[in-house]
C-alpha positions in Angstrom: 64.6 -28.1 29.0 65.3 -25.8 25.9 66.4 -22.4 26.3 65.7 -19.2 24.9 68.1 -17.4 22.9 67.7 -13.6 23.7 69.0 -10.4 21.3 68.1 -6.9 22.2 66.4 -4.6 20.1 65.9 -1.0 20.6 64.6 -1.0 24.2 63.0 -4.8 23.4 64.6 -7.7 24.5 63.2 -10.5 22.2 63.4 -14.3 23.5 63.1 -16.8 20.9 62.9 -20.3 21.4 62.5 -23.1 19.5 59.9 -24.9 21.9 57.8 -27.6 20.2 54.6 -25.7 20.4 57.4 -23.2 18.0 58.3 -26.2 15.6 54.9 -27.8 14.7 53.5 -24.0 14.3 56.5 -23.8 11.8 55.9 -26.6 10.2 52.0 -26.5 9.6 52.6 -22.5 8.2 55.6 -24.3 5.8 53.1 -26.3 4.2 53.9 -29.5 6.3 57.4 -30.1 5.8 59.2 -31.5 8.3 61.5 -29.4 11.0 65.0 -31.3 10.0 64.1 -29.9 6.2 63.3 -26.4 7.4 66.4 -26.1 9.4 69.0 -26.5 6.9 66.6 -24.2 4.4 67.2 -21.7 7.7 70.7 -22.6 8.2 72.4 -22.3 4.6 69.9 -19.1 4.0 67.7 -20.9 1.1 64.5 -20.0 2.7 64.9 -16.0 2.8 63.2 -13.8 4.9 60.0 -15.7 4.5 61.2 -18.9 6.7 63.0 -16.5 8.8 59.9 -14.4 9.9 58.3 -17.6 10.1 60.5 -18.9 13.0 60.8 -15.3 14.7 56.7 -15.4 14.9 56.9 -18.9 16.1 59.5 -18.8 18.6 59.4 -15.4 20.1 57.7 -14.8 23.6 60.0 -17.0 24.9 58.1 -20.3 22.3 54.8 -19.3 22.7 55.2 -17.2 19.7 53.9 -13.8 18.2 51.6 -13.0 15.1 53.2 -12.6 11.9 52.8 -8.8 11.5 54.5 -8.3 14.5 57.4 -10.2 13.5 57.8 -8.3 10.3 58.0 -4.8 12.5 60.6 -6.3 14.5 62.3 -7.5 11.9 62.8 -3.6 10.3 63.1 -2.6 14.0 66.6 -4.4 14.1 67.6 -3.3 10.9 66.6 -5.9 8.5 66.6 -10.0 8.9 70.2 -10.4 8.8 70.5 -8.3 11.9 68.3 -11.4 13.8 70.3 -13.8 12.1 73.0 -14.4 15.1 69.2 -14.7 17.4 68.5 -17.5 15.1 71.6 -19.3 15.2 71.6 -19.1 19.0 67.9 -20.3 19.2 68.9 -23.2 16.8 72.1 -24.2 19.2 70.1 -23.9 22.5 67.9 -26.4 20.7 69.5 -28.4 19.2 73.1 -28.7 21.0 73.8 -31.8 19.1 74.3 -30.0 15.5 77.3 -28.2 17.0 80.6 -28.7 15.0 83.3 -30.3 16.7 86.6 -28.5 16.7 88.8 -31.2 15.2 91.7 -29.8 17.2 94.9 -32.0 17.0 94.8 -35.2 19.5 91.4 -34.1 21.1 88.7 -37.1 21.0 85.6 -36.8 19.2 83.9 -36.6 22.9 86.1 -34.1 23.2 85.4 -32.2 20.6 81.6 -32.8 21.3 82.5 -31.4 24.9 83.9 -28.2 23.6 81.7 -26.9 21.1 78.2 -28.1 22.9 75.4 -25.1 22.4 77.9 -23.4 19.6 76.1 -23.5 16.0 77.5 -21.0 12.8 75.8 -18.3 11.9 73.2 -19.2 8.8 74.2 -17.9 5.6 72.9 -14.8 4.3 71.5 -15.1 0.8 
């Protein structure tokens, strides 16, 4: 089961999740293109606030998602986009576990590693 990343806001706690009613809404609004392209566009920050109030209105309500209007008010609500950017990251490692980077610590095992860092993504870059 995929969980839900949650963030506070004001008074608001949002849940996003990246549920796969959230990913196929994403990708039909994206023109089509694929989830694994979209997420490194959201991860290194080369899709701007459009692909990032894409995903909020996709995966908030918990996956069900929101309209796209609303996700814009949020978005000032918190302070601008880069405020929900941690939210993001979390939704993407709840996800997407998997994508986590392994530590690399001296004489630990790739499994290890794996182990250590499961559910832990970076924070996407900023543009």
């Amino acid at each position: 089961m995929i969980s839900s990343a949650t963030h506070k806001v004001g008074k608001k706690t949002l849940k996003l999740k990246l549920s796969t009613r959230a990913l196929v809404r994403l990708e039909a609004e994206q023109g089509g293109k694929p989830f694994n392209e979209l997420l490194e566009q959201i991860l290194t920050g080369a899709g701007g606030v459009t692909l990032v109030a894409s995903v909020l209105a996709a995966g908030l309500d918990d996956g069900k998602g929101i309209e796209l209007d609303a996700a814009y008010e949020l978005i000032d609500a918190a302070g601008g986009y880069r405020e929900l950017m941690p939210l993001l990251s979390d939704a993407v490692g709840c996800a997407f576990p998997e994508l986590a980077p392994a530590s690399g610590e001296a004489g630990e095992t790739d499994e290890e590693a794996g182990e250590a860092s499961a559910g832990k993504t970076e924070t996407p870059a900023s543009p």
